[in-house]
ROLUM-329801 format. One record per residue (C-alpha): residue number from 1; chain; x, y, z; residue in three letters. Coordinates in steps of 0.001 Angstrom, whole numbers, padded with zeros to 6 digits. Layout:
N
NUM/A/X/Y/Z/ALA
...
% end
This chain:
444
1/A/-010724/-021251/-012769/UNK
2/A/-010592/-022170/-016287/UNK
3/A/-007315/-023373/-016399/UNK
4/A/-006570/-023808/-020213/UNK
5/A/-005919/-019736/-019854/UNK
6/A/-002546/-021018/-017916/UNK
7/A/-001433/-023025/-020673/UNK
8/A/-000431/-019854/-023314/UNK
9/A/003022/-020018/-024197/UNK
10/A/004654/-016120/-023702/UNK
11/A/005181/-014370/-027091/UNK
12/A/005459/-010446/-025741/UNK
13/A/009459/-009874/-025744/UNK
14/A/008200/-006387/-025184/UNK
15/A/006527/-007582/-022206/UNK
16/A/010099/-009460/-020696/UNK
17/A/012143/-006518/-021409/UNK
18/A/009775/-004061/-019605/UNK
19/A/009740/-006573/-016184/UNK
20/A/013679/-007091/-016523/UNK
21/A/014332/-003460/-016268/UNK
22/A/012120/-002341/-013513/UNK
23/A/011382/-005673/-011001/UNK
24/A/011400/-005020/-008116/UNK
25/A/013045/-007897/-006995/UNK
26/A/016246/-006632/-008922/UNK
27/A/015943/-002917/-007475/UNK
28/A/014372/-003040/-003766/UNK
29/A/013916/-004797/-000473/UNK
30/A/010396/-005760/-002279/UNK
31/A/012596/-009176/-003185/UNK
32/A/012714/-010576/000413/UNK
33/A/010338/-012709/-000552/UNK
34/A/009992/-013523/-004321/UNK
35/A/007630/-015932/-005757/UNK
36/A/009337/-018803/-007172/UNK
37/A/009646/-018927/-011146/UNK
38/A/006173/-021128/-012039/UNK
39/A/006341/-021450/-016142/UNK
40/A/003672/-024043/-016092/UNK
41/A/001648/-021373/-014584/UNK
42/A/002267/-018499/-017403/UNK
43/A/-000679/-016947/-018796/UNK
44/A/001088/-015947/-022114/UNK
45/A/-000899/-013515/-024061/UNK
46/A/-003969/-015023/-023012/UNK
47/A/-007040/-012890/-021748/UNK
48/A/-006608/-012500/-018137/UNK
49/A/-009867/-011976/-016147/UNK
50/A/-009716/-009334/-013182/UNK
51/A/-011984/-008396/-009659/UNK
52/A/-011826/-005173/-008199/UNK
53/A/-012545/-004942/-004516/UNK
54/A/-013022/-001887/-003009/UNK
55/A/-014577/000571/-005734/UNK
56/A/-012919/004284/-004704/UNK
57/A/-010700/006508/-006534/UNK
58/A/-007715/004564/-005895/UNK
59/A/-009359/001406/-006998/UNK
60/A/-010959/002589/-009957/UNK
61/A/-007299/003942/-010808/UNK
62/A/-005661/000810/-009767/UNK
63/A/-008242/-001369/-011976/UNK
64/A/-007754/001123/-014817/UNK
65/A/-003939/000697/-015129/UNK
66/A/-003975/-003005/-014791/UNK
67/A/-006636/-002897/-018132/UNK
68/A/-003983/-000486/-019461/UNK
69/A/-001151/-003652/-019452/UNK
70/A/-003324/-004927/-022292/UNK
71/A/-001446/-001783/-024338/UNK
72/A/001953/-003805/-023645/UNK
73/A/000587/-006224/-026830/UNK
74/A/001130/-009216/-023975/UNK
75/A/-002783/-010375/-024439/UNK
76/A/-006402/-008944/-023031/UNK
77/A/-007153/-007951/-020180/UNK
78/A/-010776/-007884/-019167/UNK
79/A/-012882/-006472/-015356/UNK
80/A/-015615/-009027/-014707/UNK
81/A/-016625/-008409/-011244/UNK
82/A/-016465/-005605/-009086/UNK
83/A/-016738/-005242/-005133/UNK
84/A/-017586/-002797/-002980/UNK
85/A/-019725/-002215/000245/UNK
86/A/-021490/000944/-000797/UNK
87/A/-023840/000475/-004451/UNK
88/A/-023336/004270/-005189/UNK
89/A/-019303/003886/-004948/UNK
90/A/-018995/000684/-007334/UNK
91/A/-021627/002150/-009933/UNK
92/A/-019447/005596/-010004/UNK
93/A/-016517/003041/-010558/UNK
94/A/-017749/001007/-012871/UNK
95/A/-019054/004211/-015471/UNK
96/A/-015804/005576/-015019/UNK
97/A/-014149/002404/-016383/UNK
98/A/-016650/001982/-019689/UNK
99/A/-016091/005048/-020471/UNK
100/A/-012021/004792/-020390/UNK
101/A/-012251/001113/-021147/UNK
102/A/-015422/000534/-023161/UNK
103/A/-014113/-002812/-024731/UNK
104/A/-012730/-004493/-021499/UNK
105/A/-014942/-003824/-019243/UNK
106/A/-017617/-007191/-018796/UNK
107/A/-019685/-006602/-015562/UNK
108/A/-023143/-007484/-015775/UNK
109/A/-025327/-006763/-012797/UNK
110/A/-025150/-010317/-011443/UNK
111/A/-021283/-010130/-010817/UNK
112/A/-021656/-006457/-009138/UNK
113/A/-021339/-007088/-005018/UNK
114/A/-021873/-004845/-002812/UNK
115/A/-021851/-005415/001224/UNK
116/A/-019105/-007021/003693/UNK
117/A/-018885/-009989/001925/UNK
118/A/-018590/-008817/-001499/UNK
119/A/-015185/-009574/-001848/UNK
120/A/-016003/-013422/-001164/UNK
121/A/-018664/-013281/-004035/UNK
122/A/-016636/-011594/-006325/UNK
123/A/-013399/-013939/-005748/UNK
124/A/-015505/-016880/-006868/UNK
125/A/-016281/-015778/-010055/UNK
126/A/-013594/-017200/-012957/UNK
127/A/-010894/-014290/-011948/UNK
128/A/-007035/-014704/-012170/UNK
129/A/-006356/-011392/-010677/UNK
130/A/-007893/-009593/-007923/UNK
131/A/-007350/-005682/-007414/UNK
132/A/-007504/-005073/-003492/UNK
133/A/-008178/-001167/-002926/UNK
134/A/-010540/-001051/000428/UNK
135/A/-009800/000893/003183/UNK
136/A/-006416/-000987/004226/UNK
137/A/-008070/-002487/007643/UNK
138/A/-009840/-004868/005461/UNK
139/A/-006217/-005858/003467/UNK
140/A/-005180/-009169/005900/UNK
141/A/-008806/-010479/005279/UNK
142/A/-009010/-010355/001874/UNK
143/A/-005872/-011148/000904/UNK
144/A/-005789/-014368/002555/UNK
145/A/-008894/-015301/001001/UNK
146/A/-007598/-014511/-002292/UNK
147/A/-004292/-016687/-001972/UNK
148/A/-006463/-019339/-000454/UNK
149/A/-008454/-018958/-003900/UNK
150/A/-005438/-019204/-005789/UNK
151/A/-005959/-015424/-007209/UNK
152/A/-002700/-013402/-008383/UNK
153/A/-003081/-010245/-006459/UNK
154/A/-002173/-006549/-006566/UNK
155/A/-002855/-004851/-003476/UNK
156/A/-002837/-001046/-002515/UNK
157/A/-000904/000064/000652/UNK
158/A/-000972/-000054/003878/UNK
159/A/-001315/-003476/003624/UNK
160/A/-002239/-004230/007763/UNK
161/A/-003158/-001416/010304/UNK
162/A/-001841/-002872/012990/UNK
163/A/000824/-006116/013974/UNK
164/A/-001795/-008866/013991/UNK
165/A/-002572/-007773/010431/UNK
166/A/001014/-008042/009540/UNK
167/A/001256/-011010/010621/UNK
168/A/-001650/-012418/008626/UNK
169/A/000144/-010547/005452/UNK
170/A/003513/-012359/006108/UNK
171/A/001842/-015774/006545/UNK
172/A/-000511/-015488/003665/UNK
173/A/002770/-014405/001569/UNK
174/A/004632/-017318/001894/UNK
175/A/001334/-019300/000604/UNK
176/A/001175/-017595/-002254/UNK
177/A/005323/-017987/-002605/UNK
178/A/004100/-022026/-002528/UNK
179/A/001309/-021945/-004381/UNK
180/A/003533/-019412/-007713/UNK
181/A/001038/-016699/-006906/UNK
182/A/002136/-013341/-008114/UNK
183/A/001671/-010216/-005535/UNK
184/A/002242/-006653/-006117/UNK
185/A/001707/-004215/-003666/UNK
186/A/000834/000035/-004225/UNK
187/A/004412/001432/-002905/UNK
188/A/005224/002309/-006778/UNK
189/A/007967/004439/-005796/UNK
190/A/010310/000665/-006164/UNK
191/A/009004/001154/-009946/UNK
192/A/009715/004696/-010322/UNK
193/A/013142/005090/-012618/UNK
194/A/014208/008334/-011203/UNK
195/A/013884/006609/-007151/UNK
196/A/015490/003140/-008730/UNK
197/A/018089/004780/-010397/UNK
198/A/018811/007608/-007738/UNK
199/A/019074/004683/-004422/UNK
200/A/021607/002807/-007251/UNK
201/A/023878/005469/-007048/UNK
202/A/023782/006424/-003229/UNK
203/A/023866/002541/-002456/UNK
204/A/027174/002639/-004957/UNK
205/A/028703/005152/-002640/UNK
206/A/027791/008755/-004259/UNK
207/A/027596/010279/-001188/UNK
208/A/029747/007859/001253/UNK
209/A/028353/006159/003726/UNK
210/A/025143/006850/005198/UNK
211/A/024864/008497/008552/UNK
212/A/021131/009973/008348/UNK
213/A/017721/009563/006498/UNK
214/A/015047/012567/006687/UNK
215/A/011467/011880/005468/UNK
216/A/007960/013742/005339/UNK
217/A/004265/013561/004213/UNK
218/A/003317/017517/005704/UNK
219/A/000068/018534/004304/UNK
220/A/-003264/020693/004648/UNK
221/A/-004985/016982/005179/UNK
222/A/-007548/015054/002827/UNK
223/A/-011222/014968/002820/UNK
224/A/-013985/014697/005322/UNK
225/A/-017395/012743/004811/UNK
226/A/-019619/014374/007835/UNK
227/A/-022357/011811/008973/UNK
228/A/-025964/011987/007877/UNK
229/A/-028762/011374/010454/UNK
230/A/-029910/008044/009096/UNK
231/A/-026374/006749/009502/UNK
232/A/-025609/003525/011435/UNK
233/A/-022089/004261/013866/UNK
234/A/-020816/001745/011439/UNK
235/A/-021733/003051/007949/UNK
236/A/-020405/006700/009644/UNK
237/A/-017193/005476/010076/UNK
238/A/-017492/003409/006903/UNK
239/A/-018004/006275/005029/UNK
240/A/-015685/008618/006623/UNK
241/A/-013256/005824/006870/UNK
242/A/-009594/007846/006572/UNK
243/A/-009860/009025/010824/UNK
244/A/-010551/005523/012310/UNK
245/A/-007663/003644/013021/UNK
246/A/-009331/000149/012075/UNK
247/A/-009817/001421/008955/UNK
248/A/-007091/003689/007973/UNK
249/A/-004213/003517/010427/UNK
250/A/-004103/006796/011161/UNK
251/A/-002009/009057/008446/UNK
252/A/001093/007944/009476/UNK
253/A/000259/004400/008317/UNK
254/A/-002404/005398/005292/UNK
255/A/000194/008147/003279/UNK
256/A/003935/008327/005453/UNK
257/A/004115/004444/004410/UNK
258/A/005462/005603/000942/UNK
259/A/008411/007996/002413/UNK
260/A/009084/005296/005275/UNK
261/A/009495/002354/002989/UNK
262/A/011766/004768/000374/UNK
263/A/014185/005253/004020/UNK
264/A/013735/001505/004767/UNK
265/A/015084/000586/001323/UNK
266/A/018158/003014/001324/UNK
267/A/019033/001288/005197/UNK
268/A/018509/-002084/002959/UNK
269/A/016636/-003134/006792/UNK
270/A/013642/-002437/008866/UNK
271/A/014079/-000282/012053/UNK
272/A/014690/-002230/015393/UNK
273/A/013373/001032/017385/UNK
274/A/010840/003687/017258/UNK
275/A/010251/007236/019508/UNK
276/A/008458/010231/018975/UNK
277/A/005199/012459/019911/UNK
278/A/002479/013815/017669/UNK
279/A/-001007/015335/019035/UNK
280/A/-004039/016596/017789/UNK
281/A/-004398/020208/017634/UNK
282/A/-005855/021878/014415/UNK
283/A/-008127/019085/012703/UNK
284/A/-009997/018615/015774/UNK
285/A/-013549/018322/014676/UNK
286/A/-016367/016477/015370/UNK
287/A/-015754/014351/011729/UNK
288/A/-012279/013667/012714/UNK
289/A/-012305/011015/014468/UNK
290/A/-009622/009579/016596/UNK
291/A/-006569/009985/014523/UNK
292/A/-003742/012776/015494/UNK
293/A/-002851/015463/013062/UNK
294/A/000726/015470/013128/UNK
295/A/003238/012419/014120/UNK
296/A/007321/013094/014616/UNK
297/A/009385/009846/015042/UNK
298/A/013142/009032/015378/UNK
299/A/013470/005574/013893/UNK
300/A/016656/003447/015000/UNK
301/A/017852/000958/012301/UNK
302/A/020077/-002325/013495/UNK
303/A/022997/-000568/012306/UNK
304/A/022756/002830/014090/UNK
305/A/021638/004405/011078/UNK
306/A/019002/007152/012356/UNK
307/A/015637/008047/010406/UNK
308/A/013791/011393/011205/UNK
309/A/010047/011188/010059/UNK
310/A/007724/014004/010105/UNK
311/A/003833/014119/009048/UNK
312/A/001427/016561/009339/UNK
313/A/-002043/017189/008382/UNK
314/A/-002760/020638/009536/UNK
315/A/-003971/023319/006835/UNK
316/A/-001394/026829/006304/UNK
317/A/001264/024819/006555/UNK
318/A/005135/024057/005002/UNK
319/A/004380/021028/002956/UNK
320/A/006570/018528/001966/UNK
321/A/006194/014803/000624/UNK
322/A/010041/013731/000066/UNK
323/A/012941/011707/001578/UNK
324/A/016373/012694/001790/UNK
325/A/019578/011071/002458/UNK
326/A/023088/012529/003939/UNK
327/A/026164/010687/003589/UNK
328/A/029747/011444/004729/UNK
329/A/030512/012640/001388/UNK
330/A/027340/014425/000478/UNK
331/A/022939/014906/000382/UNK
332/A/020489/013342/-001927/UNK
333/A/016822/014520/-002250/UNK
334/A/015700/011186/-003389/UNK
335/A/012529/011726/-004567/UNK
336/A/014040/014676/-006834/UNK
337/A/016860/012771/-008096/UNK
338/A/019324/015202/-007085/UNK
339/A/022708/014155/-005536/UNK
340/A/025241/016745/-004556/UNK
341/A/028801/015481/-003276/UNK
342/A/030308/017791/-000238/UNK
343/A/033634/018572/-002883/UNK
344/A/031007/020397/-005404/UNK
345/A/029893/017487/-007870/UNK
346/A/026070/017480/-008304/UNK
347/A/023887/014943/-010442/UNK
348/A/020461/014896/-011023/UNK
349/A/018032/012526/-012826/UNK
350/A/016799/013967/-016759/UNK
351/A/015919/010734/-018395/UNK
352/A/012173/009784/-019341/UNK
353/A/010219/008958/-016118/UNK
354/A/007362/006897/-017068/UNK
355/A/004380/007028/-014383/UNK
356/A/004988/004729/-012103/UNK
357/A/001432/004058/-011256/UNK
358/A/000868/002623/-014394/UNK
359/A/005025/000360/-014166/UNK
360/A/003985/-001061/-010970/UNK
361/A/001142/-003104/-013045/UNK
362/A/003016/-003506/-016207/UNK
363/A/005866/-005513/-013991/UNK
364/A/003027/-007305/-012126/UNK
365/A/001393/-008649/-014891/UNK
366/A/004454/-009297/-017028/UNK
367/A/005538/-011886/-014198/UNK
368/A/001538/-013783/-013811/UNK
369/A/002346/-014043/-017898/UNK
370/A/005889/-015194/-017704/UNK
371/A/005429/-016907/-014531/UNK
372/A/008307/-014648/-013566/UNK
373/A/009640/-014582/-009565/UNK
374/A/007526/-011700/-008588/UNK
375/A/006121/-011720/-004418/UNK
376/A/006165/-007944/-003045/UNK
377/A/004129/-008714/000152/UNK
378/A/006696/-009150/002765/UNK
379/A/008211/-005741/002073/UNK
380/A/004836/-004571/002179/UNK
381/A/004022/-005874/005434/UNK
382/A/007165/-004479/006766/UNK
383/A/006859/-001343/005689/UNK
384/A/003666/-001031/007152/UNK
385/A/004873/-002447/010258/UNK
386/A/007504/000645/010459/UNK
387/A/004316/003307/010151/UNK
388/A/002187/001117/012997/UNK
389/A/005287/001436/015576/UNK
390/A/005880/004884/014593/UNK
391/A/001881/005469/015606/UNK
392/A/002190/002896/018809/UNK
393/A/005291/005348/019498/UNK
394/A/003784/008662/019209/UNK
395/A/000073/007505/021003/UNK
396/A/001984/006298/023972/UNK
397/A/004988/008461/024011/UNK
398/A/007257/005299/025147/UNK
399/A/010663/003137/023165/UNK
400/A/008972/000699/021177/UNK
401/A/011153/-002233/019799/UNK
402/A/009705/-003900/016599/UNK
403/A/010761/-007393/018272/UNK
404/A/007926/-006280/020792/UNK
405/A/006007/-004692/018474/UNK
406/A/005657/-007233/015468/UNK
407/A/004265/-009736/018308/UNK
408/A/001952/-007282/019846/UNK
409/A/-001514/-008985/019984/UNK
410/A/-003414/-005586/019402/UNK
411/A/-005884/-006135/016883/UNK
412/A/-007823/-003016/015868/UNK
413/A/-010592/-005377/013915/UNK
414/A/-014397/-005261/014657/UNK
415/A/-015907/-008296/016312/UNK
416/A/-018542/-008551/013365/UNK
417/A/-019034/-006904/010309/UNK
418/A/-022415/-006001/009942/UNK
419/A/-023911/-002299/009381/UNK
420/A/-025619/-002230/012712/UNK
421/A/-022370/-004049/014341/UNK
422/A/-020656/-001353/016843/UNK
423/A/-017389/-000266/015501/UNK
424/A/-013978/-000936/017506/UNK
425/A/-015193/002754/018973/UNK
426/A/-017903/004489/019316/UNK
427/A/-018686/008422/020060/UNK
428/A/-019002/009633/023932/UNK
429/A/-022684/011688/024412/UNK
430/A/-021218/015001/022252/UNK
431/A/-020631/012724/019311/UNK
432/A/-016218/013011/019700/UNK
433/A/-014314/009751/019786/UNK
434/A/-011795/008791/022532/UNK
435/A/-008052/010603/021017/UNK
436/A/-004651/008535/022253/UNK
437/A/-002816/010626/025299/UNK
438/A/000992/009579/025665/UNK
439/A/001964/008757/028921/UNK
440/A/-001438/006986/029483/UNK
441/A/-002343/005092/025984/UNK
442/A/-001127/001619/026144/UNK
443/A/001157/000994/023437/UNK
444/A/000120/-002770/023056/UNK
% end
């Protein structure tokens, strides 16, 4: 690390008023666990030097927002080394970012990984900042390394597929709290004005007190990568990563995350309980794996507070990606910013709504430069916690308790990661993949 980059003194004001309006740590559950203030730490506007790990379309987005902080007149921002296991993904990356970045953008061949352990070559080049966008089965594992690197990191959600990965996020977040590290995590709705500004208002009593929370990610699905015959199992499912649960979670973790974090930050809490069902019955081919396509859970919060979640991947369908709250004095569609009040008085969110893709990085970096409190792992974790009981709920059809749950030693990981290692499962002789049944999957 070359450390004389830590020794700018801030001169951005522009930069301190953007993170003062929109931290997280002022407007969600995201502040559990804040990063204490580290001035001595502060990049000021020097040039901060980046890694991106995991070279897809959310990565290459991710990577290209943090370069576009540089806009914010805080200092440079330059992509040095780039990760990925698949060659053909990181050079599609990388010509994407010359051409929107052509002055930022510093990766010779000799820092461009590629393999399992990319991420370890790339996070020993002189970075500050590591972008973590793999498939999220791969997020507990590198995010450790990074904090035990001493890397500033933003990482995209889920951030675990399963407890034992939380766990690992958790821990590895209260060593970068120690060590001033700065961690943002890809649940941008807690930067989002119209979400910050419509919760305010319900959490201020616009429509009473709350007495339920609705929430859905329906859709036709996403994309399928079918295997090609000189494919190992493992670079299959590599490939095709979105229907393997060590990978991806299943959709309930992967997208629903977003809509159950927005309900766990209206309860201000994390639910104690979990039941529900789901199945598989449209996207049942051979290149689907062994997730479900559709997952309903009724969520129990400490309080009483219920939380009805719905998501569905199944094509000529009603879709819906929102979250809703009632009160005893009125509704909110929270992701429209519209409140209505049961004696006629309606409100609804007009101002300028700046993407919130692009916030979530201008906050992040503005607290690495100011040394600002800024630590959104924990919420993170706990958010993806919620989706991985929800999915432990509907595989096994039992209660499931997150005291239980959080604990549970299940650990969806392969033993090795190699490309001729066998994955965590494998195909039976027609080439389809063992699917959950409830009343006879094991919930831990």
């Amino acid at each position: 690390m070359n450390k004389s980059r830590r020794s700018f003194i801030v001169q951005s004001s522009a930069a301190i008023l953007g993170a003062s309006v929109l931290s997280p740590a002022a407007n969600s559950k995201g502040s559990e666990l804040a990063s204490k203030p580290s001035p001595q730490n502060a990049f000021g506007d020097g040039t901060l030097r980046i890694a991106l790990v995991g070279c897809g379309g959310r990565g290459t987005g991710a990577a290209s927002q943090a370069l576009s902080t540089a806009a914010l007149g805080m200092g440079d921002v330059k992509l040095v080394a780039m990760a990925d296991a698949f060659s053909d993904r990181l050079d599609s990356s990388l010509a994407t970012l010359k051409e929107q970045h052509p002055s930022q953008v510093e990766v010779p061949e000799d820092r461009r990984f590629t393999g399992f352990d990319a991420y370890e070559r790339a996070m020993a080049e002189d970075v500050d900042l590591v972008v973590l966008a793999t498939p999220p089965g791969f997020r507990p594992m590198h995010f450790e390394h990074a904090v035990a690197n001493n890397k500033h990191v933003f990482m995209e959600k889920p951030v675990a597929v399963d407890a034992t990965g939380v766990r690992k996020v958790i821990a590895a977040a209260r060593k970068a709290d120690e060590s001033g590290l700065k961690v943002g995590v890809g649940l941008q709705r807690h930067h989002q004005r119209s979400y910050i500004e419509t919760i305010e208002r319900i959490k201020d009593g616009a429509i009473g007190e709350l007495t339920l929370l609705r929430c859905y990610w329906n859709s036709s699905g996403v994309w399928v990568r079918p295997r090609q015959a000189d494919m190992t199992e493992m670079t299959y499912q590599m490939r095709n990563w979105y229907y393997f649960n060590w990978l991806c979670g299943d959709h309930i973790t992967e997208q629903h995350i977003h809509n159950l974090d927005v309900c766990n930050w209206l309860a201000g809490d994390y639910p104690v309980e979990a039941q529900g069902q789901g199945g598989r019955l449209v996207r049942n081919g051979i290149d689907h794996g062994e997730i479900f396509d559709h997952h309903m859970v009724e969520y129990t919060y400490a309080s009483g507070l219920k939380m009805m979640s719905q998501c569905r991947h199944i094509p000529g369908t009603a879709s819906s990606v929102s979250e809703h709250a009632h009160g005893t004095r009125g509704t909110a569609d929270v992701g429209a910013g519209r409140i209505e009040s049961a004696g006629g008085w309606k409100w609804r969110f007009r101002d300028e709504d700046p993407n919130p893709y692009q916030v979530e990085h201008d906050d992040l970096f503005n607290a690495v430069r100011t040394g600002a409190a800024y630590n959104e792992a924990v919420n993170g974790a706990k958010s993806s916690m919620t989706s991985i009981m929800g999915r432990m709920a509907t595989y096994s059809g039992q209660i499931i308790r997150w005291e239980e749950a959080i604990e549970s030693s299940q650990d969806l990981s392969p033993k090795e990661y190699t490309w001729n290692a066998t994955p965590p499962v494998v195909p039976d002789k027609h080439g389809r993949y063992p699917i959950a049944m409830p009343g006879v999957t094991k919930a831990f």
